[in-house]
C-alpha positions in Angstrom: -35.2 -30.5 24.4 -32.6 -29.1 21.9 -30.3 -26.2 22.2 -29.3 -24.2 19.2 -26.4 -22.1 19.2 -25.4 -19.1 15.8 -22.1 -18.2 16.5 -22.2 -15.7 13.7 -25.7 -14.0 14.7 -24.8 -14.8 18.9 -28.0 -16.6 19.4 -28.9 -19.3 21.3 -32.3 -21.0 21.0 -33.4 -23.7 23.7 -36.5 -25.6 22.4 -38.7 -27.3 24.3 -41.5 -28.9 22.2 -41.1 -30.7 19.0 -40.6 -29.1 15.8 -44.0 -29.2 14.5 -45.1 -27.4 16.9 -45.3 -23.5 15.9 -45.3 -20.6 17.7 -48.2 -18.5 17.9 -47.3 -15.8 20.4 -43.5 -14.4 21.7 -43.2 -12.4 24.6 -40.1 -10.8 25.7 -38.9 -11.5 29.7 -36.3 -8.8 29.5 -34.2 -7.1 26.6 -32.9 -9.9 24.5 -34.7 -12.8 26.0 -38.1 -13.7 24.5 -40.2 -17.1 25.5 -42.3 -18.8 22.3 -45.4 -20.0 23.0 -48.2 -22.0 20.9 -51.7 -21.6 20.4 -52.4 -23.2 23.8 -50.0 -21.3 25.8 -47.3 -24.4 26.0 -44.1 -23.1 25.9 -42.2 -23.8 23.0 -38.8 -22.7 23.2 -36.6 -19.4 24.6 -34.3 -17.2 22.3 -31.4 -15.4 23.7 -30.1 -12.4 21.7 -26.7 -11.2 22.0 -26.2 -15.1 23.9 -22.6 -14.3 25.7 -23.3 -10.5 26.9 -26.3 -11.5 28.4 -24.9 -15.3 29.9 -21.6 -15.2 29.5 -19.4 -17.2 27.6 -19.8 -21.0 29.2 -23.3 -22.5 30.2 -24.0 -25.3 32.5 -26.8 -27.4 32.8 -27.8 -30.4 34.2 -30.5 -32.7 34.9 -31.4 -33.5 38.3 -31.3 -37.2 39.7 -35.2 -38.8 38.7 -36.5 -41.6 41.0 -37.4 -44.9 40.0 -40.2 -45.4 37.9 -41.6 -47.9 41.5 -40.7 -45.2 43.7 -42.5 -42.7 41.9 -45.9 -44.9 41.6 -45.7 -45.7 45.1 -45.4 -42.0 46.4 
């Protein structure tokens, strides 16, 4: 995942697939935020116009504990 922030166009791009991977279709989720997807329908990445009106100025994110790699198998 990387996340792309234009402080001079307030836009923030979170991408989820790997750069060579192109979108084919963008659908909008409300005014402002629109989801990328490719030709298989795999998300691709989000765009958020107009970033801090619509999330405010700070973000915070993070990843939740993952289980052992053993305790996952043996589930």
């Amino acid at each position: 995942m990387k996340v792309e922030y234009d402080l001079t166009r307030d836009l923030l791009y979170i991408r989820f697939a790997r750069a060579d991977r192109k979108v084919a279709e963008t659908e909008t989720v409300r005014p402002g935020v629109h989801a990328d997807f490719d030709a298989e329908g795999k998300l691709v990445g989000i765009e958020v116009i107009d970033a801090t009106e619509i999330m405010g100025r700070s973000i915070e994110f993070e990843f939740p504990e993952l289980p052992d790699k053993g305790q996952a198998e043996a589930a």
